[in-house]
N, C-alpha and C positions, 0 to 999 in steps of 0.2 A: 557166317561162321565166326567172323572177327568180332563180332559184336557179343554173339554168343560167348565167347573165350573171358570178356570184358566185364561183360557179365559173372562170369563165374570166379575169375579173378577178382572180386571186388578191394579186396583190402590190397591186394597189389594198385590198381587204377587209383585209389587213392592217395597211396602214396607219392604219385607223379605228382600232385598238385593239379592248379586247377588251369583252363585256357587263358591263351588273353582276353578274347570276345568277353570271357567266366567275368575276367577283373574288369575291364572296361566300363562293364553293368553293374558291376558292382562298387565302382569309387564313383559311374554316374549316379547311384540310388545317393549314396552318404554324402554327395557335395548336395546333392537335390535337398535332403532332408537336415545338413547344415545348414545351407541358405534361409532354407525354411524358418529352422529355431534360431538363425541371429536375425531373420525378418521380425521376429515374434518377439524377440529381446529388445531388441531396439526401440521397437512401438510403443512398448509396455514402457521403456523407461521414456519415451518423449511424452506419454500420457501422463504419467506420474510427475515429472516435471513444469508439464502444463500445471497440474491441478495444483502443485504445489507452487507456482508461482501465485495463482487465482489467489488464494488462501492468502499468502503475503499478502499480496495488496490491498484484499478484504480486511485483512485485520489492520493494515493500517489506514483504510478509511474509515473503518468504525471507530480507534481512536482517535483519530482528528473530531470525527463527529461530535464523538463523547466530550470531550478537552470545548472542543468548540460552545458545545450546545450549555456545559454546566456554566464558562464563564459569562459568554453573554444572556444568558436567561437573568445572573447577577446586575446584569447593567440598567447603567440610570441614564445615563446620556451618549451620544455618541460625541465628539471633541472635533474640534478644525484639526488641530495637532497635538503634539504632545514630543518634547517640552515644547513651552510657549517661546523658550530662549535659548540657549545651546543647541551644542548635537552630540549625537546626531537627533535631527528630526523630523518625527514620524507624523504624516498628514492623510488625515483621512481620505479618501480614494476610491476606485476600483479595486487598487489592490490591495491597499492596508486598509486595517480599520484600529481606530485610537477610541477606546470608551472607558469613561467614566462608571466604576463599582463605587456602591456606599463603603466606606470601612468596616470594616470588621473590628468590632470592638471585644475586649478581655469578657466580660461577661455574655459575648454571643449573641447580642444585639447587634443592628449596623445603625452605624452615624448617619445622622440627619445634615449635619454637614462637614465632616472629612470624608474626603475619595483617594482611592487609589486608581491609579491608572494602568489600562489593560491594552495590547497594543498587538494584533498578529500580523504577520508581514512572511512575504517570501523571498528568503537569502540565499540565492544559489541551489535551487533548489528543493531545501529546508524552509519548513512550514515552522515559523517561530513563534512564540508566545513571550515578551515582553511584560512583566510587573512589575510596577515601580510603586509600594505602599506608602503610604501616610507615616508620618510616624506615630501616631494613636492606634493604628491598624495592626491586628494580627498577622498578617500577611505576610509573607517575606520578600522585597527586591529579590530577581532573578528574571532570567533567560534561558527558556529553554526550545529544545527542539522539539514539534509535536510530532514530530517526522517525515521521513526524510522521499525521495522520487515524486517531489508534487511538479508536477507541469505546468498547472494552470490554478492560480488563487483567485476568485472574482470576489467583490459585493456589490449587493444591489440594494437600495436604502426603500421602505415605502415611502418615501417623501422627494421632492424634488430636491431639498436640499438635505445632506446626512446629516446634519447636524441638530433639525427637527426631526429627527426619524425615532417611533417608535418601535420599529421591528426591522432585522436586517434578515436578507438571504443570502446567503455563503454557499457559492459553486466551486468547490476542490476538486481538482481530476488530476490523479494520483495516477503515475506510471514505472512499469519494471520490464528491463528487458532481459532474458534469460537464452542462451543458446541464439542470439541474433531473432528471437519471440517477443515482441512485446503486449506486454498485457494493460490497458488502461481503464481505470475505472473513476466514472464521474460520479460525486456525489454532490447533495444538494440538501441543506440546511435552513429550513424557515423560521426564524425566532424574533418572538416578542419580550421587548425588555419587562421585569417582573417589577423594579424598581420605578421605573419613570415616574416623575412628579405628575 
């Protein structure tokens, strides 16, 4: 009969509001289905973070590449050091390489005999490029950074000694860490000098 009345009352039972069992279940559904969309938010941005790290580091091993592969292809010789007297001074290695380009002369031709010297090395880091022109050369002195999170610069010479080498392989492995993530990418460079005598 009480249920009946309840019944029949309806807009009255309504306005009582609802039980607590009612609310219980119901701030369990909305933490449930919060938890849910900050699980889904969260992923989506470590994903997005992943990938945007990838990318970084991708684009800056493609530029070393690039930087890398157009100056040595240039090259005539590879050098003990460079300079032969002052400093600082840079000696060919595992981990530096010091070469020898033809100059670059005003009509666009290269010199058969002035060189400029090309010089990459790792500073803290920073993957550097070193040019020091002739002064008949187009070229301009400077230093710059080919950039930057490299971990590991190697070369490796086809010749027992680099300084007869024909062709070098350059192993860069370039790293970034994001959010306590690190992402490392190895690249690897084979080139024959275009110049050599």
């Amino acid at each position: 009969m009480n249920d009946e009345l309840r019944m029949m009352n309806y807009g009255e039972w309504d306005r009582r509001g609802v039980t607590l069992p009612e609310l219980l279940v119901n701030m369990f559904v909305f933490v449930l289905l919060g938890g849910v969309i900050a699980s889904i938010y969260l992923s989506s941005g470590r994903f997005t973070g992943n990938e945007q790290l990838r990318i970084d580091v991708d684009v800056s091993a493609n530029r070393v590449l690039t930087v890398m592969d157009q100056t040595l292809r240039q090259g005539k010789a590879v050098l003990a050091q460079y300079p032969t007297s002052g400093s600082p001074t840079y000696t060919t290695g595992d981990t530096a390489l010091v070469l020898a380009l033809p100059s670059t002369l005003v009509n666009g031709t290269l010199s058969a005999t002035d060189e400029d010297a090309a010089v990459f090395y790792l500073d803290n880091g920073e993957l550097k490029l070193m040019l020091d022109a002739h002064a008949n050369s187009t070229r301009t002195d400077q230093t710059r950074t080919i950039t930057t999170n490299v971990r590991d610069l190697y070369f490796r010479y086809n010749t027992t000694s680099p300084t007869s080498a024909t062709a070098v392989t350059a192993t860069i492995t370039t790293e970034k860490t994001v959010l306590s993530r690190p992402y490392t990418q190895a690249s690897i460079l084979n080139v024959t000098f275009r110049n050599h005598p």
